[in-house]
N, C-alpha and C positions, 0 to 999 in steps of 0.2 A: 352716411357717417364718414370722415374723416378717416385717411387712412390709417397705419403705423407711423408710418414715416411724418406723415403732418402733425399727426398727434403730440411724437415727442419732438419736432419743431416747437410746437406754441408751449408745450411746458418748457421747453429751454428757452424761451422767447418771455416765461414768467419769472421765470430764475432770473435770468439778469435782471429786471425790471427789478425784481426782491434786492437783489446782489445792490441794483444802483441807490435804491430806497435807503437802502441801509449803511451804504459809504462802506462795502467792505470790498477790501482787496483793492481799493485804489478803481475800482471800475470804473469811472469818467474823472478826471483832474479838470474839465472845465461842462458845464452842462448848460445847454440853452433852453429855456423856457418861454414859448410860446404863446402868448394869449392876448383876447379879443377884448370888447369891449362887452359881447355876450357871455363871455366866459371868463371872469379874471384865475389868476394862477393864485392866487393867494391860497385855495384850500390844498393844492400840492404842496406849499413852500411852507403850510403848516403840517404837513405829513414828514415832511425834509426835518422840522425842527423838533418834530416830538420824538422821530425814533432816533435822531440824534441824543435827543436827552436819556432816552433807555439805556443806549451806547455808551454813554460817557464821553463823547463826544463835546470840544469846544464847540461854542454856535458864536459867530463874530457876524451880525447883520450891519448892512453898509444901507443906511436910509438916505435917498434921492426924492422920496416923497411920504414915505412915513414919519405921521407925527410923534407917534405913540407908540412905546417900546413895545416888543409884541411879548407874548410869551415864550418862554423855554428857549429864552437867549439869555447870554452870558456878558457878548461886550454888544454894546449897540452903539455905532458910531452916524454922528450928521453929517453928511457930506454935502450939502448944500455951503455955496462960498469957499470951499478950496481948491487951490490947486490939484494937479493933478500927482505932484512928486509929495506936498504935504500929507496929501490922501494916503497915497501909497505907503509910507514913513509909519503914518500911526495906524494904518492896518496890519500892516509886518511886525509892528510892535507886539502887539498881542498874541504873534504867535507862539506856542509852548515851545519850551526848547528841548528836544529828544534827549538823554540819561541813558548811559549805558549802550548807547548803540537803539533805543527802542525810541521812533518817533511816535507825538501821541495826534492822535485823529484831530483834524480841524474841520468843521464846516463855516462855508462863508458864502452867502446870501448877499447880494445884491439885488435891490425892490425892484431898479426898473435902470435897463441900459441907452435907455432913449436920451435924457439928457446928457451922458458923456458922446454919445453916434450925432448930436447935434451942434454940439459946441468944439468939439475937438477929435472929428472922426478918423482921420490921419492918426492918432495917438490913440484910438481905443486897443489896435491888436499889441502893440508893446506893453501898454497900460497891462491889461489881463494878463499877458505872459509873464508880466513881473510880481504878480502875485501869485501866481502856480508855483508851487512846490513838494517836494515828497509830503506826504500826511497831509495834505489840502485839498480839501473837495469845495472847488467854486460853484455856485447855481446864482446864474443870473436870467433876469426877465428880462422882456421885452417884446412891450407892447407892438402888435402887426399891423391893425389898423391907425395907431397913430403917427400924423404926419411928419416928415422928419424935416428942419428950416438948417441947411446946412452954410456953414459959416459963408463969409463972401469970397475969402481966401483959400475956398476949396476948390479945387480942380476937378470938372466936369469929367474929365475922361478917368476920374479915379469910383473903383467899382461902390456900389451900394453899402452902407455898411452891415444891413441884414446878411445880403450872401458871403459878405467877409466874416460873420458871428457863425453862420452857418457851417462854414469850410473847417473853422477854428474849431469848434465845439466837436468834441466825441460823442457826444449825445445832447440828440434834437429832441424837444417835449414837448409835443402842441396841444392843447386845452381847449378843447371846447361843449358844450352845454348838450348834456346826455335829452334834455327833453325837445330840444330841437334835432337833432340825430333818430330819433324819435319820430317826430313827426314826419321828420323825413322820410324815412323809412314807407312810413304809414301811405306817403302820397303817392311813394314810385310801386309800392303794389295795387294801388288802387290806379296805375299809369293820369296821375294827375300830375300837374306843376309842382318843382318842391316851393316849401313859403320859403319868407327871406326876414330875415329882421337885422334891424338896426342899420348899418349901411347900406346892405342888399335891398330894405325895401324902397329906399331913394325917396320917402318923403321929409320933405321940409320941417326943421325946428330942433327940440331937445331931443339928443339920443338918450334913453335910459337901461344901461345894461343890467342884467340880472342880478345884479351884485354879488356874483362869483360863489356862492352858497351852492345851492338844491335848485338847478335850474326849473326841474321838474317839480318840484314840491307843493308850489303854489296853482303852474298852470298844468301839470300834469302828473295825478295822482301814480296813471301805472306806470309812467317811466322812473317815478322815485328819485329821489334824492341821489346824488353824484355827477360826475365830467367824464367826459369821453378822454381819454388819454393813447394819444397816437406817439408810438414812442419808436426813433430811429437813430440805432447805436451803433457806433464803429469800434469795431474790434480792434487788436493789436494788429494783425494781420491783414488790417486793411479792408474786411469783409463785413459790411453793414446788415443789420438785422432790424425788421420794421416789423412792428404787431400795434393791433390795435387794442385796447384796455378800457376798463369801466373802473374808477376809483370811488369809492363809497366814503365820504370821511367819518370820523369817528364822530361820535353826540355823548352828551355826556347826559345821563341818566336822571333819574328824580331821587336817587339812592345818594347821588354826588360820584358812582364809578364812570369812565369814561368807556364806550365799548371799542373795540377792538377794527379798526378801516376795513372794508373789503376791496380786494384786487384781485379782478379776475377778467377773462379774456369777451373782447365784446360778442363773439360769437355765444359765448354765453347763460348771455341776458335774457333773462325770461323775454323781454323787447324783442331780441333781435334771434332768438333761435328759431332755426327751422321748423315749418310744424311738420316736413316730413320727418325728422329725425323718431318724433314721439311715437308714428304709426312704425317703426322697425324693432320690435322687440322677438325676432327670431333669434339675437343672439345673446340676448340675456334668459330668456326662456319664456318668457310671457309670451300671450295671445292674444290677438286684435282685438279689439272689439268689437263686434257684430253682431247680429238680430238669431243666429244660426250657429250651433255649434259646428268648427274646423276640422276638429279632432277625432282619433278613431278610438273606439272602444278594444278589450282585449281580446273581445270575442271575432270583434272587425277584423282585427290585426292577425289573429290565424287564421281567420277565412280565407286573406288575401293570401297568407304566407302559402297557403296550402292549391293553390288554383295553380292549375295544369295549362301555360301558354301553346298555342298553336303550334305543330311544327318545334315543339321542344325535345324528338329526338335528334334532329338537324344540329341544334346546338352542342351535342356529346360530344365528346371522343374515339372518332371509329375505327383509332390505329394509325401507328405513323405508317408515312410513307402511301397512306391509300387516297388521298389526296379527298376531294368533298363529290357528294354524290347527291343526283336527281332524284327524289322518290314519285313516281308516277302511277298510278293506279288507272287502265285504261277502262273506258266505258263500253256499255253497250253499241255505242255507232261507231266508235274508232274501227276504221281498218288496217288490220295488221299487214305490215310488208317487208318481208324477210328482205329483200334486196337491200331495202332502205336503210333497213340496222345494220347490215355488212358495211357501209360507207364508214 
């Protein structure tokens, strides 16, 4: 079991996760989202948008490839064919303007940062800095495994633009499919290969990623529906904090209510807990379980109390200062030698 100390590690490691879910207290001003082609982010970014709606929170989504307004947005802007200064113009536009000294919360989504890191990668970290501002919580995507065709007028010895989004961002969010994490699991205890899918398994043709849903739902009953969410945030202080996370999204019912996400830490997961953890129930009070009862009875329990140990006057108190003494009881063959005892 997990000591003190780790313990309220991974609940403060849950807290921010909460803190950053929920846009309070300014806890990341720009956030990067990570994800695959087995994993899309789209069920986090609808996590981003519904407890924005609770909040009262603006939602300003910036589409680069969505068609379709999504839900529990407010402004939804097409950024497909503009510039990059027009872009910026009419997304600052929409922001509220604080009253009284009191700024009001903004959330702003961007679908995918791939297209601005391919056409104009020199301009993405100005671009982004100039949309940060107090009450504005950025989350943008960007796709890992796809490839990036950098302009011809880009300069080779200028860095990646991933590790530039990296550096930039207060908090890293990588995405990926809880029932492959799963299987994984499954093969390194059985010390087999782990599998690989989609680009990992390197055969030829159409990739078909899970469609960012229940990666487990369809091919894997007990891993259940949800994304492994690996989350690594930098504090003010400069001190980064990494936990790993299982996000459950929400379903909405046959009732028409919608339930309630689960977030909770991948240690966990019925998947992935220990099974020693379940045979330790000395400090909760329960008993193993075994073929044999462990335990003593009350009649046991004064028998033992009352047994007389070997050699348990040695153990007394024989008076200070007398220091500890030999008891010897000599036998029939011993012979006695007064000299001897004079030494």
């Amino acid at each position: 079991m997990p000591s003190s100390a780790q313990s309220h590690a991974r609940s403060h490691a849950l807290l921010l996760l909460q803190k950053l879910l929920n846009l309070r207290d300014s806890a990341s001003p720009l956030t990067l989202v990570l994800d695959t082609l087995e994993q899309s982010a789209w069920p986090l970014i609808r996590e981003f948008l519904s407890r924005a709606k609770v909040s009262k929170t603006k939602a300003i989504f910036v589409s680069f490839g969505t068609l379709k307004r999504p839900a529990d947005v407010d402004v939804f802007i097409k950024a497909w064919g503009k510039s990059l200064e027009a872009l910026r113009s009419e997304i600052t536009s929409h922001y509220p303007l604080g009253i009284t000294g009191h700024s009001h919360k903004t959330l702003l989504v961007l679908d995918t940062l791939n297209p601005l890191a391919s056409s104009a990668p020199s301009s993405l970290t100005p671009f982004l800095s100039s949309l940060i501002s107090p009450g504005v919580s950025l989350v943008g995507v960007f796709h890992a495994d796809v490839p990036l065709v950098p302009p011809r007028s880009f300069n080779e010895y200028e860095p990646h633009p991933l590790p530039v989004l990296c550096h930039l961002a207060t908090a890293v969010l990588r995405v990926s499919s809880l029932y492959q994490a799963v299987e994984r699991r499954a093969a390194r205890n059985r010390s087999l290969p782990e599998p690989g899918w989609g680009l990992d398994e390197g055969r030829e043709g159409v990739l078909v990623g899970l469609a960012g849903g229940g990666g487990g739902s369809k091919k894997g009953p007990a891993a259940g529906s949800g994304l492994v969410l690996e989350m690594e945030m930098r504090r003010r202080s400069g001190r980064a904090v990494a936990e790993t996370f299982v996000l459950v999204p929400r379903e909405v019912q046959q009732s028409g209510k919608a339930e309630a996400s689960g977030l909770y830490l991948l240690s966990d997961h019925p998947a992935f807990r220990d099974p020693g953890d379940a045979n330790q129930g000395g400090s909760d009070g329960e008993e193993m379980e075994t073929t044999f009862n462990l335990g003593l009875t009350e009649k046991q329990r004064r028998d033992r109390e009352g047994i007389v140990l070997p050699y348990f006057d040695a153990q007394q108190d024989i008076g200070a200062g007398e220091g500890g003494r030999i008891l010897y009881e000599m036998g029939r063959e011993d012979d006695f030698d007064d000299e001897e005892d004079e030494i």
